[in-house]
N, C-alpha and C positions, 0 to 999 in steps of 0.2 A: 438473157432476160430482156423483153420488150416492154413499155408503156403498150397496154391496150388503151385506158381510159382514167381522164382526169374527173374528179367529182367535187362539190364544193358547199358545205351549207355555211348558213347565215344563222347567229347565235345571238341571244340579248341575254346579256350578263349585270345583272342589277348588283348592286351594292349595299350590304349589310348594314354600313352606317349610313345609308342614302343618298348621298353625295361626295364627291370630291371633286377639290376645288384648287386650282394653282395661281401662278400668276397672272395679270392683268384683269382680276375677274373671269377666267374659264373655268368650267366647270361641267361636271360628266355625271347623270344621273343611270342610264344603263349603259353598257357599253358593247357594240355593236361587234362581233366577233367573228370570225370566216374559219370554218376548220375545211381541210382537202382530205382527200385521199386520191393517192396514185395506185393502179391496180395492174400487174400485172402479167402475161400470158404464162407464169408462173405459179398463179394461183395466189400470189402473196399482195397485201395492200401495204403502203407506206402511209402513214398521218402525219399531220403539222395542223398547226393554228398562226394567226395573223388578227392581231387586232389594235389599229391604231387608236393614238390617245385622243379622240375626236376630230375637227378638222383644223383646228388652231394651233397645234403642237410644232407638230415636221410638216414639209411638207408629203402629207401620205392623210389617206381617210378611207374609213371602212369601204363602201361602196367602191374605192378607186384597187383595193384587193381586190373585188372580183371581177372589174372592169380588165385587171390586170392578168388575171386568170386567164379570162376570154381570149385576151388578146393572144397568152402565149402558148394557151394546152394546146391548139393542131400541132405549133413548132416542135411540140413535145412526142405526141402518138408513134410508136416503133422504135424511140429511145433510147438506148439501154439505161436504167437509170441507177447506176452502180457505176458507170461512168462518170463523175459527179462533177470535173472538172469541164467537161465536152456540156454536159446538163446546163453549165452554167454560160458556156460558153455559147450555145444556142440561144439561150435567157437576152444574153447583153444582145445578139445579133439582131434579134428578133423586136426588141422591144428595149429606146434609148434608158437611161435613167431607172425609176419607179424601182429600187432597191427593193423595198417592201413588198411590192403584189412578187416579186420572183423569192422573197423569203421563203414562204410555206413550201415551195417545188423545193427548194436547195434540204429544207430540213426534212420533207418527205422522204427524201431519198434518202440520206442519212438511216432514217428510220428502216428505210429498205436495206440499208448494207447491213447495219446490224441483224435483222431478221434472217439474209441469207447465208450469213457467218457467225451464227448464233453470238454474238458479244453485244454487250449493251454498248450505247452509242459512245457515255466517257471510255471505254477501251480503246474505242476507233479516234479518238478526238488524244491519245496521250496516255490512257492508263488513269484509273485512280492514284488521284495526288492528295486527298485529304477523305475522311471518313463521313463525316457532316461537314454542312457549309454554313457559318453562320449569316442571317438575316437581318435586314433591316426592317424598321417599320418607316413608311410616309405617312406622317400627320396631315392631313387636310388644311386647310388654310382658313383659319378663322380668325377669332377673336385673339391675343395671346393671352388672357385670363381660361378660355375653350381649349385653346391648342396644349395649354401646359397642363389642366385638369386631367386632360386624356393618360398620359405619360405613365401614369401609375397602373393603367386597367392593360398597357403594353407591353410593360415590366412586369406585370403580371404573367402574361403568356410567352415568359423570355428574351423577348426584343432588350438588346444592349446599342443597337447601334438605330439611331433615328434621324428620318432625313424632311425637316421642317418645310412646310411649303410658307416662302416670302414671295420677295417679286412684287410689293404689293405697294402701299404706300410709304416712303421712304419711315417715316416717324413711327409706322404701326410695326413695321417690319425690325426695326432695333428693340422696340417693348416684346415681341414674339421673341426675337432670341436670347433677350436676357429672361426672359418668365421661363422657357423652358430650362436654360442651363440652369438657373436654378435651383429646378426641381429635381437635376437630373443625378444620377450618382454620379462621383467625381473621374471613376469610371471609361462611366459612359461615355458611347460619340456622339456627337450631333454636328448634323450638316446642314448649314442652313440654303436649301437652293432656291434658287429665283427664277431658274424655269427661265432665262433671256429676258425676264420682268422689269428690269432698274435701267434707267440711264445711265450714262456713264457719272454726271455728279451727283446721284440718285446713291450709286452703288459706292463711291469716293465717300459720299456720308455715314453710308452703313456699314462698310471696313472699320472707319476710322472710328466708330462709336460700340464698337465690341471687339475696339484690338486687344481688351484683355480678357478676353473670355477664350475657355478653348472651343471650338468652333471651327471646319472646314467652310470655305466658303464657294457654293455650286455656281456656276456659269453665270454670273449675277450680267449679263449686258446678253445680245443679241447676236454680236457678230464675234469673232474670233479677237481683230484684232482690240476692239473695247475691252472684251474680255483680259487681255492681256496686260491692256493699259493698266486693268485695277487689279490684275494680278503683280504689278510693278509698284503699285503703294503699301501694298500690306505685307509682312511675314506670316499672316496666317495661312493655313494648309489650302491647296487651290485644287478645286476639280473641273474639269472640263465633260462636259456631256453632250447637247445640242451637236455644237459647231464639231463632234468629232464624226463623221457620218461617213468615216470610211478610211483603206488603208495609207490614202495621200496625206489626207490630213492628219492620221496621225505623226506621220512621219515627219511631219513639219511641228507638228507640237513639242515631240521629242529633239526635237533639233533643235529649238527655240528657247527650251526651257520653259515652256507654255504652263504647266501643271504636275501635281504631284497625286493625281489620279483622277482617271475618267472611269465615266461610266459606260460599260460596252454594251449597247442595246442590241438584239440577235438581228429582229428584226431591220433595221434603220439602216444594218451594215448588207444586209440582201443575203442572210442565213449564218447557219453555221460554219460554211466554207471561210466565208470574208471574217467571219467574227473568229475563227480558231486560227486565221493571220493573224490578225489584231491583238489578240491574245500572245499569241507566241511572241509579237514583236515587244511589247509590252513586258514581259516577264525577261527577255533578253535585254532590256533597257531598266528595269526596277522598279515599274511603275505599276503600283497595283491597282486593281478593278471592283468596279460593283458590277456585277454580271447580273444582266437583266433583258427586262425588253420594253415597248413600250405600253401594254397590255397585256392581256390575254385570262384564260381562265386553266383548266388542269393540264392540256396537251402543253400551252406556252409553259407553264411551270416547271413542269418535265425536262424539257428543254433545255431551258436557265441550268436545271440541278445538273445534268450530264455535262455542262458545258463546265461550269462551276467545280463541279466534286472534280475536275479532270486539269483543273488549275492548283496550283501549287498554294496553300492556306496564307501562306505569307505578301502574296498577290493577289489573292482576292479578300478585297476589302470588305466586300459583302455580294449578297445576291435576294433577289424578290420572290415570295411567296404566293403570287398574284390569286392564287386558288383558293386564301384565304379572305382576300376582301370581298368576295363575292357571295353568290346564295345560291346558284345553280352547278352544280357537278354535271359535265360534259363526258367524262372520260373514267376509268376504275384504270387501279394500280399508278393514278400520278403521287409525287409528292405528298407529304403531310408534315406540315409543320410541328415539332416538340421540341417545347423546352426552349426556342428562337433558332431554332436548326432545323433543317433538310437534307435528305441526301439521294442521290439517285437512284432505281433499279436498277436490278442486276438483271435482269428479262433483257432480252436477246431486245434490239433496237431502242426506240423509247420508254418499252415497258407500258403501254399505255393502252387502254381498250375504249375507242369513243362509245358513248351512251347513245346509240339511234333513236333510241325511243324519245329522251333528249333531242336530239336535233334534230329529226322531223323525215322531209322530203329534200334531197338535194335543190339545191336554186341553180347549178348548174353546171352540165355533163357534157363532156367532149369526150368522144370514141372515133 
């Protein structure tokens, strides 16, 4: 099997509640999405999606997906792409860094091995390990009188495990976590992340002003080793997400004693290959996972669920829904959330059918 040709659209995925909004003041009103197809002299096409979380998150930003496309579908054309470790290996040769724009290639093909082996993609990624997966919700960042109101209409639709956007001003940020806990059942989780939002004595005041609350507390600093620092004041449960952005670093987390769970974004880590390392190292160390990405709409969801349903329930902490925040359906046969659960297809690769009529004209084709 050969790559004939790489294809590539450009998607706006608005949001139902109209905004979200994390630390430092950022904020994403639609979100700008890249879905590919790989097509090959086989007759069969592979899909993925790629949609970073604006341009202030990682460093990664929509536009820089398909800039990243560009650069590497010639390297691609004649491929075998069922090859998947050589795929990638041409990816790094070809083009330094940019984890992200080579995501969608890494999961496209994924999509492909399933297809020509008829098994859905968690078979190829380990076997179903759990039947559903449960979900979390992300609360927006507002007011905490707004943030904690929400809690009930989320519990509503299932969500047990919620992950609070802080990061924001030290004072406002300790009122959001005790208004939610609050409200929340005794239960429930809640994780209050800061998104790299706090200083270090920023983050020192808001450990120490809800060390009795139960409460994880997400990457509340910038860099790893800040991070660490205020993971050395507190007993409270510590995640790592940002600063984990690949298999070095995790390897140094776990070595260190860094965290007692990260978050695995698919994308951030340059697809499925890096992220079912990641994974694997992680389950062989004890440390469980929110499996996610940093966007996306029904293809990214898909994704998450095969990646997720194929990890063991006791390490994965949770996983994102992303198909639900949104109002545009790209794809038939992705995910749907019940009851705060998800689970994969069982349809040979991703299981996923993109909506052309939905995405339009390609923005851009190499053959």
């Amino acid at each position: 099997m050969k790559i004939t040709e790489i294809n590539a659209w450009q998607v706006d995925l608005p949001l139902k509640e109209g905004r979200y909004s994390w630390s430092n003041g950022n904020f994403i009103d639609v979100f700008d999405s890249t879905v590919i197809e790989i097509k090959t002299d086989e007759g069969l096409s592979g899909y993925a999606e790629c949609c970073p979380l604006g341009s202030a998150y990682l460093p990664s930003y929509a536009r820089g997906v398909r800039a990243g496309l560009e650069e590497l579908a010639p390297h691609l054309i004649g491929c075998d792409p069922l090859n998947i470790g050589m795929i990638n290996r041409i990816m790094d040769a070809a083009l330094r860094g940019h984890p992200y724009a080579k995501a969608p290639i890494d999961i496209a093909c994924w999509d492909l091995l399933g297809k020509v082996t008829g098994q859905p993609v968690y078979n190829l990624l380990g076997g179903a390990a759990q039947d559903e997966v449960a979900l979390y919700r992300a609360i927006s960042q507002e007011s905490p009188e707004a943030m904690a109101a929400k809690i009930a209409g989320y519990s509503a639709e299932g969500y047990t495990k919620f992950q609070l956007k802080v990061g924001g001003n030290a004072n406002d940020d300790i009122e959001r976590i005790h208004a939610t806990r609050e409200v929340l059942k005794p239960s429930d989780l809640l994780v209050a992340d800061a998104n790299t939002g706090w200083t270090r004595h920023e983050a020192a005041r808001v450990v120490g002003a809800v060390s009795d609350l139960d409460v994880y507390i997400e990457q509340p600093c910038l860099t790893y080793e800040e991070s660490v620092s205020i993971r050395r004041r507190t007993a409270l449960p510590f995640v790592l997400d940002e600063v984990i952005d690949g298999p070095g670093m995790l390897v140094r987390g776990l070595a260190e004693d860094a965290m007692d769970v990260i978050n695995l974004k698919i994308s951030k880590v340059g697809g499925l290959t890096r992220a079912k390392l990641m994974r694997d190292l992680c389950v062989a160390s004890g440390i469980p996972m929110t499996i996610e990405d940093t966007w996306g709409g029904d293809i990214t969801t898909a994704t998450i669920a095969h990646l997720a349903r194929s990890t063991p329930e006791e390490f994965c902490f949770s996983a994102t829904d992303f198909n639900s925040y949104g109002t545009v359906k790209i794809a038939d046969g992705a995910p749907k959330r019940v009851n705060g659960k998800m689970t994969a297809s069982d349809r040979p690769g991703l299981g996923i059918d993109p909506d052309f009529d939905v995405l339009g004209d390609a923005v851009l084709t190499i053959n």
